[in-house]
C-alpha positions in Angstrom: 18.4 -17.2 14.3 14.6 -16.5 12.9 13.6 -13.2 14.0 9.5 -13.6 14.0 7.2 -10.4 15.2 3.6 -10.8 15.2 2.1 -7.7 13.8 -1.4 -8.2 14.5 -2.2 -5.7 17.1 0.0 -3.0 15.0 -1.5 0.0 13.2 -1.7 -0.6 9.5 -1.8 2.0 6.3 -1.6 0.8 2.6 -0.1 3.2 0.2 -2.1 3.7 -3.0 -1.7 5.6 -6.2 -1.3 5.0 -9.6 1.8 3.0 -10.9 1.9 1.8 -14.3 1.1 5.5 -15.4 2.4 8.2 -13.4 3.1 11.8 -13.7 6.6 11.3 -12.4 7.4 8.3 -14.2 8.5 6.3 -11.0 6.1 3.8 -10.4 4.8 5.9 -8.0 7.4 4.8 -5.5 8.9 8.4 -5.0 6.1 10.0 -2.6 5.3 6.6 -1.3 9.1 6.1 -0.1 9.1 9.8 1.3 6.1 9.0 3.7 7.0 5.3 4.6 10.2 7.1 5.6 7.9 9.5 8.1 6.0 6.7 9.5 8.5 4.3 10.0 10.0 6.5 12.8 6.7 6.2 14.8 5.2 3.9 17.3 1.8 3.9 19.2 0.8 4.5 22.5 1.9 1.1 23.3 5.4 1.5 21.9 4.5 -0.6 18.3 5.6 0.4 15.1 3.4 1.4 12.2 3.5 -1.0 9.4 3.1 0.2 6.0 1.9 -1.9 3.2 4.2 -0.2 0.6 2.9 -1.9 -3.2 6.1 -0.8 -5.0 7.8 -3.4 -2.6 5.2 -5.7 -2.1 4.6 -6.5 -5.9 7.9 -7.1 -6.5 7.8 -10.2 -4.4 4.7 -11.4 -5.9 6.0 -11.0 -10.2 9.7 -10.9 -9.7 10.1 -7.6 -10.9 9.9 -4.1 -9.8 6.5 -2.0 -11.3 7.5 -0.3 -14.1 8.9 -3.8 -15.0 6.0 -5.4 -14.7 3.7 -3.1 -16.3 5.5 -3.3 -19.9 5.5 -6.9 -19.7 2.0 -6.5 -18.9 1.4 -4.3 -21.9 3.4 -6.5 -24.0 0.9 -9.8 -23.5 -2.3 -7.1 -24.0 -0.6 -6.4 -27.4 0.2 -9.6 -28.1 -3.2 -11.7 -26.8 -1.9 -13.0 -24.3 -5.1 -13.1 -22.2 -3.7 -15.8 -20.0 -0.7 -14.4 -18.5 -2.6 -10.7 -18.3 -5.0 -12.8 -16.3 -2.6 -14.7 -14.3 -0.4 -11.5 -13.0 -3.5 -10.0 -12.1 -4.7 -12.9 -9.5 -1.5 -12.6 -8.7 -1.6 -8.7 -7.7 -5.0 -9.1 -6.5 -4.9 -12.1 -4.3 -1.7 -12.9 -3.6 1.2 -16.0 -4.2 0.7 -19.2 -2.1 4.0 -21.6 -2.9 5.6 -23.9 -0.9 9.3 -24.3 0.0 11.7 -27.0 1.3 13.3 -26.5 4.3 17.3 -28.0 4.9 15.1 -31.6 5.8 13.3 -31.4 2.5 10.0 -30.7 4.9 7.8 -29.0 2.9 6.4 -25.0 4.4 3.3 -22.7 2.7 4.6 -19.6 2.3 2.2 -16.5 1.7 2.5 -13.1 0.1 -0.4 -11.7 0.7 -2.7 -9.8 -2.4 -3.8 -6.1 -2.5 -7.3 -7.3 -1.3 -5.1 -8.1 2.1 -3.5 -4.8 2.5 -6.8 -2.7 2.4 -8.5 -5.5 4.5 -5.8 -5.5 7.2 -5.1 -1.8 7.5 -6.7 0.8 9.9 -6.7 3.5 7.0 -5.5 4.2 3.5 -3.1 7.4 2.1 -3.9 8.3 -0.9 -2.0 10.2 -3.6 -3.5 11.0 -7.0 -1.3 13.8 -9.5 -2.9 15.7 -12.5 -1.6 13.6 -14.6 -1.5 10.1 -13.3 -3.9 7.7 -14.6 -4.7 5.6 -11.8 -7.1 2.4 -11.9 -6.9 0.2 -8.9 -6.5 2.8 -7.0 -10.4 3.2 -7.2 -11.3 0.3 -6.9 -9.5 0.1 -3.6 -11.1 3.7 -2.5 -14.3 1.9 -3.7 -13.5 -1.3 -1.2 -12.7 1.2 1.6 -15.7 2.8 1.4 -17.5 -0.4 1.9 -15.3 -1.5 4.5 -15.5 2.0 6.4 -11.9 2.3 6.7 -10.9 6.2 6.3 -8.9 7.0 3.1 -6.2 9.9 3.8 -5.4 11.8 0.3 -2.9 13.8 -0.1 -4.3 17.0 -1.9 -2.7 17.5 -5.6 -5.4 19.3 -7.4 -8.6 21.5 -6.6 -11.3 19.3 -5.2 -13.3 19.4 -8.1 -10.7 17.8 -10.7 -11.3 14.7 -8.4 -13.6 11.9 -9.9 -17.1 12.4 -7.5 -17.4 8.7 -7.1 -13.8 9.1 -5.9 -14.6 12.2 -3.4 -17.7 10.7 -2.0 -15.9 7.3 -1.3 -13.4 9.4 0.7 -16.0 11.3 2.3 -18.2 8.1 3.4 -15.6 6.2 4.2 -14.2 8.5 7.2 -11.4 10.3 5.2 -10.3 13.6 4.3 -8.3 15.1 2.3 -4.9 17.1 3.6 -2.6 19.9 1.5 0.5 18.7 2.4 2.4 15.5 3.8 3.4 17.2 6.8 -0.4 18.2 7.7 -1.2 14.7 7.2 1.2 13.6 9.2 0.2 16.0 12.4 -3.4 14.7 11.7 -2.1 10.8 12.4 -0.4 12.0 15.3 -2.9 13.5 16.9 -5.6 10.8 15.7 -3.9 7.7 16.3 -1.9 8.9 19.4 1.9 8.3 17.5 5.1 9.5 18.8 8.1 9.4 16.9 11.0 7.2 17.8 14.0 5.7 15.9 13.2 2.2 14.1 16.2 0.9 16.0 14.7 0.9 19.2 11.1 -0.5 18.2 12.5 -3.3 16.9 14.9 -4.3 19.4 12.1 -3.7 22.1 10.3 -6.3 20.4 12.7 -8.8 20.3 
């Protein structure tokens, strides 16, 4: 049996960070798994989940293969001229994959996964992490989109304020955001803010069903 929730009412965060180049050589999927663990066990005031728009998971289903993956074949075709394909993964990342399928009666369905565009267009505020020695790239431009959109951005502090980029700091600034020392101060912040309780993912979902 299909198990459909509509999500559109739900509070939304999108995760972003480096990932091709990261201080701890992970994709950047270790602090981003350790605070979608966190939110995942909260709801709302009216009893709905957070979502989180988690890019180490979403990309996979848009190029087939986890980040770090990715990102060498994606520095193989730079070396190699392979504009086209550089090109094509990154409309891919950026806006998404539209396909269809066949269903058991050969009718045909559009599926869609959306882009990163999506993720900071549909969510109520972004987290941010940035270390000393990532080298991050999207990540501004999607501070950059925020800012425009005036949806806060949420960093978690890794360095003095100062060793930010000042396009990067005012973007947070004007967008609504702040920045927070530690993930558990963050997470008191979007408690308070945002009016969450905490409750086992077991429950929310079979609420909803």
């Amino acid at each position: 049996m299909n198990r459909e929730l509509i999500i559109n009412n739900w509070i939304k965060t999108y995760l972003i960070g480096a990932m091709s180049k990261t201080q701890a050589k992970d994709g950047g999927s270790g602090w981003r798994v350790s605070l979608q663990n966190e939110l995942d066990k909260r709801i709302d005031k009216n009893g709905n989940p957070i979502y989180t728009f988690n890019p180490c998971n979403e990309e996979q289903n848009k190029v087939g293969v986890n980040p770090i993956e990715y990102h060498k074949k994606v520095n193989g075709w730079i070396n190699t001229g392979h504009n086209d394909k550089v090109a094509e993964g990154s409309d891919l990342i950026w806006e998404g994959k539209h396909y269809i399928y066949l269903d058991s009666n050969n009718k045909p369905f559009l599926k869609v996964i959306p882009g990163d565009d999506f993720y900071v267009e549909n969510s109520n505020f972004l987290i941010c992490k940035i270390d000393p020695l990532d080298a991050p790239c999207g990540t501004y431009y999607e501070a950059g989109y925020c800012r425009k959109l005036k949806k806060p951005i949420y960093v978690l502090q890794t360095m003095k304020r100062e060793e930010y980029s000042e396009s990067f700091v005012g973007w947070v600034f004007a967008s609504g955001g702040r920045f927070f020392n530690s993930q558990s101060e963050l997470l008191e912040f979007l408690d308070e803010k945002y009016e969450l309780k905490i409750e086992e993912i077991e429950h929310k979902i079979k609420e909803k069903e």
